[in-house]
C-alpha positions as a printed NumPy array, in Angstrom:
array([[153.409, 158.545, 104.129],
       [152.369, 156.522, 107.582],
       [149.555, 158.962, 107.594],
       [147.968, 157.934, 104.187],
       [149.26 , 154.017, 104.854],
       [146.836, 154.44 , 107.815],
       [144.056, 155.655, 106.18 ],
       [144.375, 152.778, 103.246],
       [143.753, 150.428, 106.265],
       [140.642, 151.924, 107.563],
       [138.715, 152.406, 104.398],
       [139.345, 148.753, 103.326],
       [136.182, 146.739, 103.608],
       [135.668, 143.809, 105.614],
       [135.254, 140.639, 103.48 ],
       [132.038, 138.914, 104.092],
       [131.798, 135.103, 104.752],
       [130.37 , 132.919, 102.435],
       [128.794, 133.991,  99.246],
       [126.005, 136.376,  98.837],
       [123.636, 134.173,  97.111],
       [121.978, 134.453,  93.512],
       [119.072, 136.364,  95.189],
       [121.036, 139.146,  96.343],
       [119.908, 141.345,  93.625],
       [116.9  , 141.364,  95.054],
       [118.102, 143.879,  97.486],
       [119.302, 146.703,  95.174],
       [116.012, 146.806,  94.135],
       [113.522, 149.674,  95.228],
       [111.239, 149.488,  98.308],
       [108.009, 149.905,  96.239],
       [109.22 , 147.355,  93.445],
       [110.201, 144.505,  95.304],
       [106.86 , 144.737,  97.65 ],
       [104.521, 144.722,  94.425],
       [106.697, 141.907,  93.204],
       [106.378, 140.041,  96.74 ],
       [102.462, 140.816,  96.706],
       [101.742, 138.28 ,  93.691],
       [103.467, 135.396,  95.894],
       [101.563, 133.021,  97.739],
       [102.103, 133.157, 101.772],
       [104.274, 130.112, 101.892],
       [106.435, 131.27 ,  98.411],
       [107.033, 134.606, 100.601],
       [107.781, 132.736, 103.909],
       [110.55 , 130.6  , 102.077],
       [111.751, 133.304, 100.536],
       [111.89 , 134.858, 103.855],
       [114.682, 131.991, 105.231],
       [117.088, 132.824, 101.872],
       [118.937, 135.668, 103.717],
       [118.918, 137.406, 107.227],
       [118.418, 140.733, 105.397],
       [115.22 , 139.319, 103.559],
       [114.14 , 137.686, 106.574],
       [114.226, 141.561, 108.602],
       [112.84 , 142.86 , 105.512],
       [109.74 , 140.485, 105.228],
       [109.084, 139.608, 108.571],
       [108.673, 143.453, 110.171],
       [105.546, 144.556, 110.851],
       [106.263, 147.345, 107.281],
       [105.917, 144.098, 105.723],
       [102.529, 143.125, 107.117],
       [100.684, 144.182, 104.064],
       [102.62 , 142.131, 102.042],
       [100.975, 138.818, 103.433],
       [ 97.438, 140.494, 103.638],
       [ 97.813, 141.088,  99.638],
       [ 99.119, 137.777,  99.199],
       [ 96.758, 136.011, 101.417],
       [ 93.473, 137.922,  99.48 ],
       [ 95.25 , 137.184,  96.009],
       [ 94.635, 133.136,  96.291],
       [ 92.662, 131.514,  94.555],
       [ 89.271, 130.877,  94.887],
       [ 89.048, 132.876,  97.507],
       [ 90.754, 135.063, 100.339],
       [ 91.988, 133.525, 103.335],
       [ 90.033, 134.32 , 106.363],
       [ 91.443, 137.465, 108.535],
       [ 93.729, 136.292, 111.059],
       [ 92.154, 136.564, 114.916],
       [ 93.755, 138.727, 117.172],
       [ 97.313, 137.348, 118.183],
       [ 98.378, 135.396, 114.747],
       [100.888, 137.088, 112.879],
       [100.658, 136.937, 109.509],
       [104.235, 134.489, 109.101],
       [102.793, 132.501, 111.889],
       [ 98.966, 132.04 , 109.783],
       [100.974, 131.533, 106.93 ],
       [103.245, 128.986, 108.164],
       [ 99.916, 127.437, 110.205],
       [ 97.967, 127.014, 106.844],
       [100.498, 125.77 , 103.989],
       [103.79 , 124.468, 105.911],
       [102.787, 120.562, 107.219],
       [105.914, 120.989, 109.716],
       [105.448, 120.112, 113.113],
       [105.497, 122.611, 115.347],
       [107.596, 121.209, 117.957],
       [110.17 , 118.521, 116.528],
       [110.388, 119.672, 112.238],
       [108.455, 116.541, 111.01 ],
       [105.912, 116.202, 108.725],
       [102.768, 116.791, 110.657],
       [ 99.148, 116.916, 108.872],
       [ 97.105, 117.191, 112.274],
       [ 96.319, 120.707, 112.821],
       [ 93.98 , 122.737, 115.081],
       [ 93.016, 126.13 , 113.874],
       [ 91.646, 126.845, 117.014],
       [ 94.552, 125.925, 118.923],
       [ 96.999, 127.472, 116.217],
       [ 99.44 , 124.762, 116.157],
       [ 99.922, 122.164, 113.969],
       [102.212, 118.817, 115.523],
       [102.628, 115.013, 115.009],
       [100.762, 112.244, 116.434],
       [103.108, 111.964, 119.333],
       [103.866, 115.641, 119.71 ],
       [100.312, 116.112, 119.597],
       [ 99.696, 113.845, 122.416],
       [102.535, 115.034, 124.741],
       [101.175, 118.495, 124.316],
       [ 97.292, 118.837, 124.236],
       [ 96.384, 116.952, 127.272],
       [ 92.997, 116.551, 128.655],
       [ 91.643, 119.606, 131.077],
       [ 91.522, 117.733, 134.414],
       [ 94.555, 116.666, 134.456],
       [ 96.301, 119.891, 133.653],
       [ 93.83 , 121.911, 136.428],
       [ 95.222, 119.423, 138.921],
       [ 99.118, 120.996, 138.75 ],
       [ 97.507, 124.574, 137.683],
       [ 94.482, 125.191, 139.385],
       [ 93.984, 122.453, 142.26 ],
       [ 92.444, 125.179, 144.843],
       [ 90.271, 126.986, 142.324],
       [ 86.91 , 126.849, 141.19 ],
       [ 86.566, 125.953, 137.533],
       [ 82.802, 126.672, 136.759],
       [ 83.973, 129.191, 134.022],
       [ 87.724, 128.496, 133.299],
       [ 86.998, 125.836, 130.931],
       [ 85.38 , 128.527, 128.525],
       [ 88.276, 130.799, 128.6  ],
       [ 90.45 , 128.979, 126.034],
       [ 89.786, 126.845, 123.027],
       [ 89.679, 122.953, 123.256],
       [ 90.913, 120.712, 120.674],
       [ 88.28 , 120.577, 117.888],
       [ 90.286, 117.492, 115.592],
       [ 88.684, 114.646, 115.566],
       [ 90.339, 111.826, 117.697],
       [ 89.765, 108.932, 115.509],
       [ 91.262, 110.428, 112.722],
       [ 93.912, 113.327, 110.938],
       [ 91.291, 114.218, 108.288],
       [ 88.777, 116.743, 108.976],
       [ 85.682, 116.329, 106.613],
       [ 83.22 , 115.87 , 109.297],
       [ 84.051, 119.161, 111.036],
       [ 82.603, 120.803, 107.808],
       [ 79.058, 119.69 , 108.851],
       [ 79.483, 121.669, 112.162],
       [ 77.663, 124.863, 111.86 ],
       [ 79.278, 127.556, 113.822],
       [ 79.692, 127.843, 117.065],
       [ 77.099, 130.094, 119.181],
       [ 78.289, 129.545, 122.537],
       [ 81.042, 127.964, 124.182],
       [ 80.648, 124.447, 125.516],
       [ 83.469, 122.507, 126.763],
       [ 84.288, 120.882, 130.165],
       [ 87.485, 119.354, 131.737],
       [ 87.   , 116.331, 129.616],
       [ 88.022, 118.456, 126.523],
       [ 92.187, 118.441, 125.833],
       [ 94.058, 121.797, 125.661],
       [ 96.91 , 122.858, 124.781],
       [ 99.034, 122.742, 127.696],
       [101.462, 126.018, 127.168],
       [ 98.2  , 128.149, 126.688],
       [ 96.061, 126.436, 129.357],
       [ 98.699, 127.273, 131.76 ],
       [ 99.309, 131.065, 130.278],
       [ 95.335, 131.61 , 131.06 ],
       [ 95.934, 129.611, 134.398],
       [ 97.924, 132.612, 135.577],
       [ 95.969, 135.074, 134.843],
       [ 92.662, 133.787, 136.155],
       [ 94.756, 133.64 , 139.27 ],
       [ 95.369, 136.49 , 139.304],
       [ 92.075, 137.898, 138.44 ],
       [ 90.811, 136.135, 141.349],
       [ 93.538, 137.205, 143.853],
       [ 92.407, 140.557, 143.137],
       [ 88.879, 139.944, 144.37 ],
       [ 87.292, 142.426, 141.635],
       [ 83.617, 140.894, 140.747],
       [ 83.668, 143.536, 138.133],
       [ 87.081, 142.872, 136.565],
       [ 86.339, 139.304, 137.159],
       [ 83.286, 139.136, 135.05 ],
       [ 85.29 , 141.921, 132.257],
       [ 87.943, 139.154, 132.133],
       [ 85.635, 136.233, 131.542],
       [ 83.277, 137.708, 129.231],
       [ 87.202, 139.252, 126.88 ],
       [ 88.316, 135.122, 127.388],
       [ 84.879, 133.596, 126.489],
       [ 84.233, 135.957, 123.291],
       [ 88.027, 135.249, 122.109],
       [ 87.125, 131.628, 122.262],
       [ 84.389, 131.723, 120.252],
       [ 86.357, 133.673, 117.798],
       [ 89.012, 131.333, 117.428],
       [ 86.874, 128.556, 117.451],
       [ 84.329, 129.677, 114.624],
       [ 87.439, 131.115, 112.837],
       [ 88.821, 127.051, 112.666],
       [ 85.655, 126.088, 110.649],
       [ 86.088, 128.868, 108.546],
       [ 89.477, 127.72 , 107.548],
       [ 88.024, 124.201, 107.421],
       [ 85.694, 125.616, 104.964],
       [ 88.318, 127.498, 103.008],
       [ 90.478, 124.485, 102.523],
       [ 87.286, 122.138, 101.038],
       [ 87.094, 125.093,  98.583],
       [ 90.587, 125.368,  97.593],
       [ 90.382, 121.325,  97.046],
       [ 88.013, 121.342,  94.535],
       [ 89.347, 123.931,  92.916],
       [ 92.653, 122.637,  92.763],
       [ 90.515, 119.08 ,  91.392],
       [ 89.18 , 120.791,  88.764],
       [ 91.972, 122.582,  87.354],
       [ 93.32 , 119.552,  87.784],
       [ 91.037, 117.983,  85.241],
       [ 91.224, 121.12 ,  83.083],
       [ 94.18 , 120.504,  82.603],
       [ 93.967, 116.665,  81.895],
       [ 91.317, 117.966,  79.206],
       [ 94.024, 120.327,  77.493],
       [ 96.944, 117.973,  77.518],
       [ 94.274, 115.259,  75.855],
       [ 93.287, 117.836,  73.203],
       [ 97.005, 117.958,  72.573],
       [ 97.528, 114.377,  72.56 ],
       [ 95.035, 113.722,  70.568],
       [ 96.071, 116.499,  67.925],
       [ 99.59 , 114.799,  68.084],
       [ 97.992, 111.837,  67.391],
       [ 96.23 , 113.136,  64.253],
       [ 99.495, 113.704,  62.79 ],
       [100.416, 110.63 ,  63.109],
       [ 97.236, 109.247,  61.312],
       [ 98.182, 111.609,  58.708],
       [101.468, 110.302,  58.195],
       [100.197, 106.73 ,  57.887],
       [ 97.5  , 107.774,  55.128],
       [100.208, 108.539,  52.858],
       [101.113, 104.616,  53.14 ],
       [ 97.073, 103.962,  51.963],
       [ 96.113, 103.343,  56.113],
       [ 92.922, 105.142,  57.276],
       [ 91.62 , 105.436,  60.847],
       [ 89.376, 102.881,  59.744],
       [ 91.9  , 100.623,  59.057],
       [ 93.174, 100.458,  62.646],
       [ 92.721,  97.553,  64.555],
       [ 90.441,  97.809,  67.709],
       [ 91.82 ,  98.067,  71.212],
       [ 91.062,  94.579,  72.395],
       [ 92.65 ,  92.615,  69.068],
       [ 95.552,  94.572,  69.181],
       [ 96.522,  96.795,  72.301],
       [100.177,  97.14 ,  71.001],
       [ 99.495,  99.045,  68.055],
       [ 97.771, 101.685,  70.193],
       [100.985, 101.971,  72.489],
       [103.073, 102.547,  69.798],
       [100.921, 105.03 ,  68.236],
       [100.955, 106.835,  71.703],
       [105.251, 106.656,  71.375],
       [104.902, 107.98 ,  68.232],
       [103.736, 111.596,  69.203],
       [106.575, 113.25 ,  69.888],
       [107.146, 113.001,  65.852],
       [110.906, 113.142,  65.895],
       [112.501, 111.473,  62.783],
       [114.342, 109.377,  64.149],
       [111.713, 108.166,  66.516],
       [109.165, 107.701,  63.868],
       [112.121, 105.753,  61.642],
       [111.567, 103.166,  64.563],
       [107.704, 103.17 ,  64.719],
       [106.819, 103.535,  61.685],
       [108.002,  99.638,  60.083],
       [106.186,  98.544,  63.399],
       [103.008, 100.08 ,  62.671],
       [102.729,  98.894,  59.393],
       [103.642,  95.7  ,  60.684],
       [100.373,  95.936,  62.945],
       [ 98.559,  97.534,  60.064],
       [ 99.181,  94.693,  57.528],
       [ 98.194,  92.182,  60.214],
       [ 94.943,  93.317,  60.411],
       [ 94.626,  93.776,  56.855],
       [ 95.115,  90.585,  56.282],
       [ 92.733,  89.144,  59.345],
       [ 89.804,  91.368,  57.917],
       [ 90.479,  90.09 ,  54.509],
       [ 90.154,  86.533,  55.848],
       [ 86.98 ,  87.325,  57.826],
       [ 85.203,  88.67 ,  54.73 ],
       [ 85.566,  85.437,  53.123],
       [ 84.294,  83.348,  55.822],
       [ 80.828,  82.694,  54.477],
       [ 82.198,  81.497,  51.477],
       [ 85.065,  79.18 ,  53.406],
       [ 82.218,  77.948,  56.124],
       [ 79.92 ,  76.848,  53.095],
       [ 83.056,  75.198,  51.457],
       [ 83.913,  73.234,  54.66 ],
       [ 80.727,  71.76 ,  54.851],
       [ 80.151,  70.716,  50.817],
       [ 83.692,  69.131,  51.675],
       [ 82.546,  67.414,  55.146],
       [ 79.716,  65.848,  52.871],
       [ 82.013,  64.873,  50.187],
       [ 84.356,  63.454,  52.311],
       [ 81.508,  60.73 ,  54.084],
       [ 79.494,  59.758,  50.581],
       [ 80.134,  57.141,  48.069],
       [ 79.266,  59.472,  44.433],
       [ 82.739,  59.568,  43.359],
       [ 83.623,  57.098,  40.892],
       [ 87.313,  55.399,  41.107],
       [ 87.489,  56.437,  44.684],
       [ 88.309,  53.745,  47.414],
       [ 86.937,  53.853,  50.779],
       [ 90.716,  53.838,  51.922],
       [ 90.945,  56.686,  49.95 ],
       [ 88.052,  58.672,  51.125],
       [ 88.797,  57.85 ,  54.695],
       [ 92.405,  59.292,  54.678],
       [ 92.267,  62.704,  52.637],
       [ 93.336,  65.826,  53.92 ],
       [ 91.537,  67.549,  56.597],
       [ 89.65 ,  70.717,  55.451],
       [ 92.602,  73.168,  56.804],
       [ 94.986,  71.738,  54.58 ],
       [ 92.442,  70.86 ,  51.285],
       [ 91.498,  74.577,  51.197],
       [ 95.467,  75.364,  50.176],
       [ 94.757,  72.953,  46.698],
       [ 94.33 ,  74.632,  43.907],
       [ 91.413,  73.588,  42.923],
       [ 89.729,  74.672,  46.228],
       [ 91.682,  78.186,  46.574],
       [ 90.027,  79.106,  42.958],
       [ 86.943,  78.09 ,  43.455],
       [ 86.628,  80.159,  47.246],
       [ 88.026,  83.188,  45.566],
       [ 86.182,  82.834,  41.808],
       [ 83.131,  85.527,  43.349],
       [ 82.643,  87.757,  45.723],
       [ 82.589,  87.232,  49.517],
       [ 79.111,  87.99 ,  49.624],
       [ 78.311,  85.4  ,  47.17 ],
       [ 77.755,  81.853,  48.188],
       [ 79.037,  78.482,  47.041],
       [ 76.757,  76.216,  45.379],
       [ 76.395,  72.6  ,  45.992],
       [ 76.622,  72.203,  41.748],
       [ 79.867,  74.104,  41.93 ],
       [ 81.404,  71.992,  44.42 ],
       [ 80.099,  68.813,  42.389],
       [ 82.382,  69.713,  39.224],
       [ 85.65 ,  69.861,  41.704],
       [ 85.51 ,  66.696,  43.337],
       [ 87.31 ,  64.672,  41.09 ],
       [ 90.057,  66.895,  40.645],
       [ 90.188,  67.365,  44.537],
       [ 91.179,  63.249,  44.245],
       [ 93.791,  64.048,  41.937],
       [ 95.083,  66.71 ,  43.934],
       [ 95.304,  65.058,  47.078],
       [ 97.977,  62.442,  45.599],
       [100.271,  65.329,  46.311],
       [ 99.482,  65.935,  50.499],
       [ 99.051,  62.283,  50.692],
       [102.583,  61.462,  49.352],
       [104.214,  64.411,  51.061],
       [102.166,  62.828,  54.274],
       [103.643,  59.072,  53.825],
       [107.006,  60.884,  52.956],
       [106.979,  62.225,  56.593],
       [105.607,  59.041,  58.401],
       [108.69 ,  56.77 ,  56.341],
       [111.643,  59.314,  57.846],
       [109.855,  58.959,  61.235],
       [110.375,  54.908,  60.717],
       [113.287,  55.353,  59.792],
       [114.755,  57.551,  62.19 ],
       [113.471,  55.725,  64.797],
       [114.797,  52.192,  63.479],
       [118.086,  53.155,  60.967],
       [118.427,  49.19 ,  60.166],
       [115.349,  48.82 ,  58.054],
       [116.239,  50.726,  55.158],
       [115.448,  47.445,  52.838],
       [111.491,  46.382,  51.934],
       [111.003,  43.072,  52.146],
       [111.354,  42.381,  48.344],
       [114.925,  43.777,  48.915],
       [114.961,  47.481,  47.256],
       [115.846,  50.195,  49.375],
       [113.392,  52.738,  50.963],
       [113.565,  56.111,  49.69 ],
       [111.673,  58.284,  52.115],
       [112.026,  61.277,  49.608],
       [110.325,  59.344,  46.395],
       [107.421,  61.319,  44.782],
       [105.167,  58.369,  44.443],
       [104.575,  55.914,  47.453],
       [106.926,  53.064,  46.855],
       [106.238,  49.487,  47.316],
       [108.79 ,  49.481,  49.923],
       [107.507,  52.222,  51.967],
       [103.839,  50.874,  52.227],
       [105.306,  47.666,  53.346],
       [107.031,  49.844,  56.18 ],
       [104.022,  51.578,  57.016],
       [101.682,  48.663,  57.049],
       [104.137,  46.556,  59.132],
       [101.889,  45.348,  62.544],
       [104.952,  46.783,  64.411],
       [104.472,  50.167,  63.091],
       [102.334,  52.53 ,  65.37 ],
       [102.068,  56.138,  65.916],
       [100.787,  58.116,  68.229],
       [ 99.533,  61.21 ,  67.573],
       [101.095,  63.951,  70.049],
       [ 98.096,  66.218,  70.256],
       [ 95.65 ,  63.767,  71.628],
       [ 98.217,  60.834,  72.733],
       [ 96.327,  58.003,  70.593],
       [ 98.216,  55.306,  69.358],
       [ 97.53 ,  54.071,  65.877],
       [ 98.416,  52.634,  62.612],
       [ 99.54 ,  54.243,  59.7  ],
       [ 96.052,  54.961,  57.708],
       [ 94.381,  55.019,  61.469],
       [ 96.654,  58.223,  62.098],
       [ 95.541,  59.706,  58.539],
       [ 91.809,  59.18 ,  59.549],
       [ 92.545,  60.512,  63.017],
       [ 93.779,  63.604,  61.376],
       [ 90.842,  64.268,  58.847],
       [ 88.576,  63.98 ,  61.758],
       [ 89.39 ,  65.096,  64.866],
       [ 92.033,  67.479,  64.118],
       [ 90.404,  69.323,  61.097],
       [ 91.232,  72.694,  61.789],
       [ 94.923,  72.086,  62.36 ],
       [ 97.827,  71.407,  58.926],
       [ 99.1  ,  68.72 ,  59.113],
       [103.207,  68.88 ,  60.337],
       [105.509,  65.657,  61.347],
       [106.04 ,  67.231,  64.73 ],
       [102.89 ,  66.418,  65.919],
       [102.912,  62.688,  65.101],
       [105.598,  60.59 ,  67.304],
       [106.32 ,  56.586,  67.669],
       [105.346,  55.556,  71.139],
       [106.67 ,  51.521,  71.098],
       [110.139,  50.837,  72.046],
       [112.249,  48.731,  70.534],
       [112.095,  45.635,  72.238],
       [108.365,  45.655,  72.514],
       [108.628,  46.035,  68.225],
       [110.271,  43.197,  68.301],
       [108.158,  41.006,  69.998],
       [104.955,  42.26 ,  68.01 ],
       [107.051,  41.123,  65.099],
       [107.598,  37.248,  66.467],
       [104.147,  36.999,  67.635],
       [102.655,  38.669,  64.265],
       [104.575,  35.497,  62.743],
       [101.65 ,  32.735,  63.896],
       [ 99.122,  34.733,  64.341],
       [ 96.292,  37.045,  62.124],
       [ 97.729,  40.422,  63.158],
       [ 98.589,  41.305,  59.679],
       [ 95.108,  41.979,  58.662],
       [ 94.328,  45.763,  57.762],
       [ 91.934,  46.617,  60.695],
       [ 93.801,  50.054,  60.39 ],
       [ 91.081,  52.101,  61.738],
       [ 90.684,  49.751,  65.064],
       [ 94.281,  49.998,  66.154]])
């Protein structure tokens, strides 16, 4: 009984810490399948996948791994990555090339020397590639330098700046050039420090010159092999840019086949593409076209009262620029009419105070005769002729809705003179002008102004003012106003008592 109690305890497993992760599967798959599955990554998709798990991290970082990366490196597109030189593992060249981490505090680091191999922040950067002489001072203050300098790479980024696009002019290198005015990495500079020590403690011309000539052609290497990854990344950057734009192109081609839909959908309301207004009238239209694409009933439920909203609008603006040929000749047989003297029965007064053209082309009379042809078709003088005395009778209407208006502003303004002066009461509402009312309006205390312009006027003086300056606007209450307060009214009145202010010089005031 104790014996098989003891052997329950040893065969129970250990529990693990922690949960094994949703890529664990990824283990209990074969050797060969999981590296042909890792050889379609990119370097830095393997190198994070690397840092998921301790047992992926043994498994992809081994040197049975290393053809992995090569595969993966030779895969990208638009073209291979450059061999690594002799002392860059494939992680390390991978995290070199793709990861912008600094290599000495985790930042975010974009300068990088390919020559060096290390990549660091501004201030990392300058605490650890210093400039030759001073680092030969601490390393190699009894030595002579003639050659050292050409035993390691300098720094090759520009100081000005982090981008390199000038480099890419530099044709490769031929022979080694640098001095102690060059800056170096400091941990390497003093790695090759020791050993051309040590070289020259040994007092070997031949294994001196061996040494110089492995340390010069390693150089060279390492520094031709940083324009070649200068070149590589230009290429990968305009590849990237244009399949960039290719794929701008294909999600326009979809757009734009959304879009045709939508035009399709608004043809079975009678709206053609021609029918749209242009960008600059009306940009709004085109932005909720663009929401519309997506189609979904309920979103075009929303869209689609709005776009025939827009739709209708610019109907009806195109339908009043086809007639406005017609209305321009109109305005001016009506301009003419208004300053002669042919029209029987018709007082100056009269004349002087009709309607402006905006709000004469909404009588009857006028709104037949612009639409009795076709827009194309002009508007004879002889035409015109046969209207004008109707347009007299006409205007009785506008000018008795227009004294109607001027009477409540009186009246509003002054409540206690709601009596003429023959004693009937003012009705600002009558269809006919009233004696009453023109005694009201023709009072010498009675100015408006007019609030578009700020004149001050009388009563017929405003009407003029309106037919002539203000032709293009309808004529509405709110724009007229009475300017005089009350006491000043009051005096007007005494003084207009003894005095020839009651004379009609309308148009002067």
């Amino acid at each position: 009984m104790n014996k098989s109690r003891s052997q329950c305890v040893h065969t129970r497993k250990k529990s693990r810490r922690g949960s094994t992760g949703s890529l664990s599967g990824l283990l209990n798959v074969p050797l060969d399948i999981f590296f042909e599955i890792a050889c379609h990554l990119e370097p830095l998709d393997i190198l994070q996948l690397s840092r998921t798990s301790k047992a992926l991290r043994r498994l992809l970082l081994s040197r049975t791994s290393r053809h992995i990366w090569i595969t993966a490196r030779k895969r990208i597109a638009p073209r291979a990555l450059p061999d690594a030189p002799a002392g860059l593992s494939e992680p390390l060249y991978a995290a070199l090339v793709f990861q912008p981490t600094c290599m000495a505090c985790g930042s975010r680091a974009l300068s990088v020397d390919y020559a060096l191999q290390v990549r660091f922040c501004r201030p990392c950067w300058n605490e650890n590639v210093i400039r030759g002489k001073d680092l030969a001072k601490a390393a190699l203050e009894d030595y002579i330098l003639d050659e050292f300098f050409s035993l390691l790479p300098a720094e090759t980024r520009p100081r000005h700046t982090l981008t390199r696009k000038d480099d890419r002019s530099i044709v490769h290198v031929e022979a080694v050039k640098q001095t102690k005015t060059d800056r170096y990495y400091w941990i390497e500079f003093s790695a090759i420090a020791e050993q051309y020590r040590q070289v020259c403690e040994l007092r070997d011309e031949q294994g001196f010159g061996e040494f110089v000539v492995e340390r010069s052609a390693v150089t060279l290497a390492r520094l031709n092999f940083h324009r070649d990854l200068l070149n590589w990344e230009h290429d990968r950057m305009v590849y990237r840019h244009h399949m960039s734009g290719h794929i701008h192109y294909c999600i326009d081609l979809w757009t734009d086949a959304i879009k045709t839909r939508v035009d399709h959908r608004l043809e079975e309301y009678g709206y053609e593409v021609a029918d749209y207004p242009s960008r600059g009238v009306d940009p709004e239209f085109y932005m909720l076209r663009y929401d519309a694409r997506y189609m979904k009933p309920r979103i075009w439920q929303i869209i689609r009262p709005k776009l025939l909203e827009h739709l209708e609008a610019e109907r009806s603006r195109r339908e009043k620029a086809k007639w406005k040929k017609r209305r321009d000749l109109l305005r001016g047989y009506y301009r003419s009419f208004r300053r002669s003297d042919r029209v029987v029965g018709a007082s100056d007064i009269q004349k002087r105070t009709l309607a402006n053209f905006e709000d004469a082309s909404q009588l009857p009379c006028m709104r037949a005769l612009l639409v009795a042809q076709p827009p194309h078709v002009g508007i004879t003088e002889a035409q015109f002729a046969k209207l004008e005395p109707t347009i007299l009778t006409e205007s009785q209407v506008y000018s008795a809705r227009v004294h109607s208006d001027l009477v409540k502003l009186v009246l509003a303004r002054y409540p206690d003179r709601t009596t003429g002066t023959d004693g009937t009461d003012i009705d600002p509402y009558g269809g006919n002008i009233s004696a009453a009312q023109l005694a009201l309006l023709e009072d010498p205390t009675t100015l408006f102004r007019c609030g578009l312009c700020s004149c001050s006027m009388s009563y017929l003086g405003i009407l003029e003012h309106w037919q002539t300056v203000h032709t293009a606007t309808p004529w509405a209450s709110q724009h007229v106003q009475l300017p005089l307060a009350r006491s000043v009214s009051r005096l007007l009145t005494a003084l207009s008592q003894n005095s020839r202010l009651r004379v009609k010089t309308h148009s002067k005031l």
